[in-house]
C-alpha positions in Angstrom: -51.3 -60.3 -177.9 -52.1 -57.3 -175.2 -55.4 -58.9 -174.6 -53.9 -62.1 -174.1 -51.3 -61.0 -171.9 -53.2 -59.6 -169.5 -53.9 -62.5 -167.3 -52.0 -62.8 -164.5 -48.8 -64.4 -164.7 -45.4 -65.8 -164.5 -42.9 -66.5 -167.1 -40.8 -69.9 -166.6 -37.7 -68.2 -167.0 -36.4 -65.5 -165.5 -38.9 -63.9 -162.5 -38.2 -61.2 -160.2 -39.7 -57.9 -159.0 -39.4 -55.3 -156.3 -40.0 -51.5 -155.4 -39.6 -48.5 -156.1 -36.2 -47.0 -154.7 -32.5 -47.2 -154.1 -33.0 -50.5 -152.8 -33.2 -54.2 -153.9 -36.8 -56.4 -152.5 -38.2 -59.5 -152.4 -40.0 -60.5 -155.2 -43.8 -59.6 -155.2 -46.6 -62.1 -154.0 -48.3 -62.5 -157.3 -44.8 -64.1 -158.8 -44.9 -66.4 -155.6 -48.3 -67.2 -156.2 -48.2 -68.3 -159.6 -44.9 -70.6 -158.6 -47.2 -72.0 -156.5 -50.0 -72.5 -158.4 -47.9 -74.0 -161.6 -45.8 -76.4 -159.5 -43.6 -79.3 -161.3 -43.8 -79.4 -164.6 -42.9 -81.1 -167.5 -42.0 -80.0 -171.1 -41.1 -81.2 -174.3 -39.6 -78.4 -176.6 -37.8 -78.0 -180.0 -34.9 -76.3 -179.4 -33.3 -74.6 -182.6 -29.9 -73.0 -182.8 -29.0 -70.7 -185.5 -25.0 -69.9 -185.8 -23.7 -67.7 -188.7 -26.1 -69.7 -191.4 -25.8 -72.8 -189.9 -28.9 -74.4 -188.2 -29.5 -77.7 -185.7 -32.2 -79.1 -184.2 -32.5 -80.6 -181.5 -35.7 -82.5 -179.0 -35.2 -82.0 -175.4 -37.2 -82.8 -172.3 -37.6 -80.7 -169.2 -39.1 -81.3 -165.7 -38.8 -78.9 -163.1 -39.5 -78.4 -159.2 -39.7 -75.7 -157.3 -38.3 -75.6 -153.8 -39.7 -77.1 -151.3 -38.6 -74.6 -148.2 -36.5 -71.3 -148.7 -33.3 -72.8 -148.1 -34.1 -76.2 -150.1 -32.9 -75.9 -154.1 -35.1 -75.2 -157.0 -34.7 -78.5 -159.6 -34.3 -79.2 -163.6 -33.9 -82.2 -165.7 -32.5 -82.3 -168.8 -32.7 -85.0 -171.5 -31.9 -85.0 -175.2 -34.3 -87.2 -177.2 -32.6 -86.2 -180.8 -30.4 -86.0 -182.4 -29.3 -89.7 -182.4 -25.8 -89.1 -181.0 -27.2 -87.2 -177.9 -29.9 -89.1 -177.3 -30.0 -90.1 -174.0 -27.9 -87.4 -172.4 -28.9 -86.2 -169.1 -28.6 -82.9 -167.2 -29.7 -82.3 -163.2 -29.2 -78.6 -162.1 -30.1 -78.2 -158.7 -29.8 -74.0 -157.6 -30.4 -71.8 -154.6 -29.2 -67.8 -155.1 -26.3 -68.7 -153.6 -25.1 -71.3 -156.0 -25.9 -73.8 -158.6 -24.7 -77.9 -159.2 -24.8 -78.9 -162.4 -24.7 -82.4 -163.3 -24.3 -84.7 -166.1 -24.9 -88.5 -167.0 -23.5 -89.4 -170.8 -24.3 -92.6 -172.3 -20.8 -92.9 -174.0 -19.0 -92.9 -170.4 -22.4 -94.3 -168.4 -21.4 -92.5 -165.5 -22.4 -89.0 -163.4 -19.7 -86.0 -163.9 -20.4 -82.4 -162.0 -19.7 -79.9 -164.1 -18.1 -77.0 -162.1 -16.4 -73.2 -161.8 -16.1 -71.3 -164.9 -17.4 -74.4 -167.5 -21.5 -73.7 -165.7 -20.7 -70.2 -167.6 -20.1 -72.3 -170.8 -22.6 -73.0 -174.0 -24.8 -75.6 -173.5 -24.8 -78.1 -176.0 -23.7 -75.2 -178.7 -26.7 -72.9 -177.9 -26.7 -69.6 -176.7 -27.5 -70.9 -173.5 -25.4 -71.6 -170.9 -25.5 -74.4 -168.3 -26.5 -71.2 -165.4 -28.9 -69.6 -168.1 -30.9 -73.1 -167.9 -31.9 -72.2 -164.7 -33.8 -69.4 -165.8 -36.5 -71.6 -167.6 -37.6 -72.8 -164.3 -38.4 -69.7 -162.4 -36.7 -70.4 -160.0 -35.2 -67.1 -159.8 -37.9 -65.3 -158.5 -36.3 -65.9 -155.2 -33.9 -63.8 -156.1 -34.6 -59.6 -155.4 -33.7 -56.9 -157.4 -34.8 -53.0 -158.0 -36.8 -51.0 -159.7 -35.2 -48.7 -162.2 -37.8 -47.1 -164.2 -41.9 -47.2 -164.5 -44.1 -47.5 -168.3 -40.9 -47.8 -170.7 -41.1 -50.1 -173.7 -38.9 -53.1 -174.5 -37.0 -54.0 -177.3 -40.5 -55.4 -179.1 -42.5 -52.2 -177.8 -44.1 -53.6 -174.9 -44.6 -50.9 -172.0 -43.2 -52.4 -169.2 -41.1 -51.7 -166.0 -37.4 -52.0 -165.8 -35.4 -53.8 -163.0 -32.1 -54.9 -162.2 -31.5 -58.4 -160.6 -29.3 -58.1 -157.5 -25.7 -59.9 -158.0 -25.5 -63.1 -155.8 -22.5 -65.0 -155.2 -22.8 -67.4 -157.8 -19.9 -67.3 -160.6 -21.7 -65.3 -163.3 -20.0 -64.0 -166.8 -22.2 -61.0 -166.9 -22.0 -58.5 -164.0 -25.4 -56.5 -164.7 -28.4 -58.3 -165.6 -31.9 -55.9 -166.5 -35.1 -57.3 -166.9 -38.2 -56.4 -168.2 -41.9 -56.8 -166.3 -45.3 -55.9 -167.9 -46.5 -55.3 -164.1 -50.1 -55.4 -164.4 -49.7 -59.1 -166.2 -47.0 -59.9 -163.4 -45.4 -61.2 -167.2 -41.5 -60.9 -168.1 -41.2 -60.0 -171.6 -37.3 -59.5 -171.7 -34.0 -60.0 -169.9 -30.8 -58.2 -170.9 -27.3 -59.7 -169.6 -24.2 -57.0 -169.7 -20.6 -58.1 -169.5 -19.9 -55.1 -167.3 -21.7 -53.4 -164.7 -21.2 -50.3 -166.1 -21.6 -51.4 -169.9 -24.8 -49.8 -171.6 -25.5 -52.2 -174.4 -26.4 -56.1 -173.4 -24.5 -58.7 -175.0 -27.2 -60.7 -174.7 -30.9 -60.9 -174.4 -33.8 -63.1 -173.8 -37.4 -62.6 -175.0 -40.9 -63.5 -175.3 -41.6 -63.3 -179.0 -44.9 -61.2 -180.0 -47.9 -63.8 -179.2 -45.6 -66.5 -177.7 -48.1 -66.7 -174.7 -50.9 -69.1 -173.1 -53.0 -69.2 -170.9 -52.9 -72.0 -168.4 -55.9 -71.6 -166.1 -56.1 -68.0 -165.0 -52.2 -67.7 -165.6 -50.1 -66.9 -168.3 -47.0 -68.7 -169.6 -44.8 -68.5 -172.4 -45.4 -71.2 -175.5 -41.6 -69.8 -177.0 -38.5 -67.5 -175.5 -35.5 -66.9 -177.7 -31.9 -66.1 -176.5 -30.2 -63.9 -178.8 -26.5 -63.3 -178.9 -25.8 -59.8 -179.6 -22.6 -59.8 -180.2 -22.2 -62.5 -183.0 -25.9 -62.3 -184.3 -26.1 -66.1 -183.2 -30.0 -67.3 -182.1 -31.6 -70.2 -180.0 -35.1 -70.3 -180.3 -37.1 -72.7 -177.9 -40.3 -73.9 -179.0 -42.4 -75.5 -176.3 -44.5 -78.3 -178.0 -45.9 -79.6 -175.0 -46.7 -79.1 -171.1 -48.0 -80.2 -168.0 -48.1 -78.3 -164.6 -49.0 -79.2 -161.5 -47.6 -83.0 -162.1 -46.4 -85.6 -159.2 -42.6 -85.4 -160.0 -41.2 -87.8 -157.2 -37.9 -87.4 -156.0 -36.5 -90.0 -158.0 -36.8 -88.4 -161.0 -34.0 -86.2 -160.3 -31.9 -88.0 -158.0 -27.8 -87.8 -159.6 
């Protein structure tokens, strides 16, 4: 796994980095340069959620876009292809820092419903993701700034990475301090931590990069699984990417509401 993570790279979730100081910055080039390089993309993943001892399973489809100028917004499509009784159901989220639309087509009422205020902060489909979380699978955060906190300190899996704290936007958010970790000389995020309160010193809950969950995609590295974890209940989502594509034609079209 350390030789593999080496390469340089960008995790599709969650991506931000900055300097040293009292100070949030911009997020460094070699983030920007691997948005760039990866482009659209399109997934198939097994998402699996365990609650208590209870476990579902179900197929979803991604397709993401970056944005296309600083002020345009950063794209993801959602579709379930199982189970049966969600098949079919559709999710657009369209997000800039300073806010996120979320929408949602349902076969039952064939029609498009915007899913606003508190209910973005809300599970997704019973997961330990919500509908703002989602976001984080496209990278699309790496707009975003934040500071640097401390140098060479492991993660939760042992990792020696650099710590950061994302700076707070205006977008409604139920978790006021959000950490993340960077293995710096991979340009790699292994772990995000969320906390309700900005002075709380435990996360409530936290995504990872399991140990080996990594490939290499040309001379960049991206995640093949990340699971969200919620610490408070003990209750899991693992998503296991089964397939991908990058640098695809994605027109318009494909995520027009």
């Amino acid at each position: 796994m350390i030789n593999t993570i080496r390469y340089r790279s960008a995790l599709l979730i969650v991506a931000f980095c900055g300097i040293m100081g009292n100070s949030f910055a911009a997020a460094p080039t070699c983030l920007k340069e691997t948005a760039a390089a990866l482009g659209a993309s399109e997934q198939q993943v097994t998402i699996t959620q365990t609650t208590g001892k209870l476990k579902s399973v179900m197929k979803v489809r991604f397709a993401t876009h970056p944005p296309k100028t600083q002020n345009s917004p950063a794209k993801l499509w959602v579709r379930f292809d199982a189970p049966q009784d969600v098949r079919g159901s559709t999710y657009l989220i369209l997000s800039v820092p300073q806010k996120d639309d979320v929408y949602v087509w349902l076969p039952s009422l064939n029609r498009v419903k915007r899913i606003q205020g508190s209910a973005i902060q809300g599970s997704f489909w019973g997961t330990d993701f919500s509908y703002a979380d989602l976001k984080h699978l496209q990278g699309e955060a790496a707009n975003h700034e934040m500071e640097l906190l401390s140098l060479k300190s492991p993660d939760n899996l042992g990792r020696t990475v650099n710590w950061y704290q994302i700076k707070n936007t205006t977008t409604p958010t139920q978790h006021q301090k959000t950490l993340l970790a960077l293995d710096a000389k991979a340009c790699f995020i292994t772990q995000v931590d969320f906390y309700a309160k900005a002075r709380d010193t435990q996360p409530v809950k936290r995504l990872t990069i399991p140990l080996n969950q990594v490939q290499k995609v040309g001379e960049f590295t991206v995640p093949k699984a990340y699971q969200m974890q919620d610490l408070l209940t003990g209750n899991q989502t693992l998503v296991m990417i089964d397939k991908a594509k990058y640098q695809v034609n994605i027109t318009e079209k494909a995520f027009s509401t």
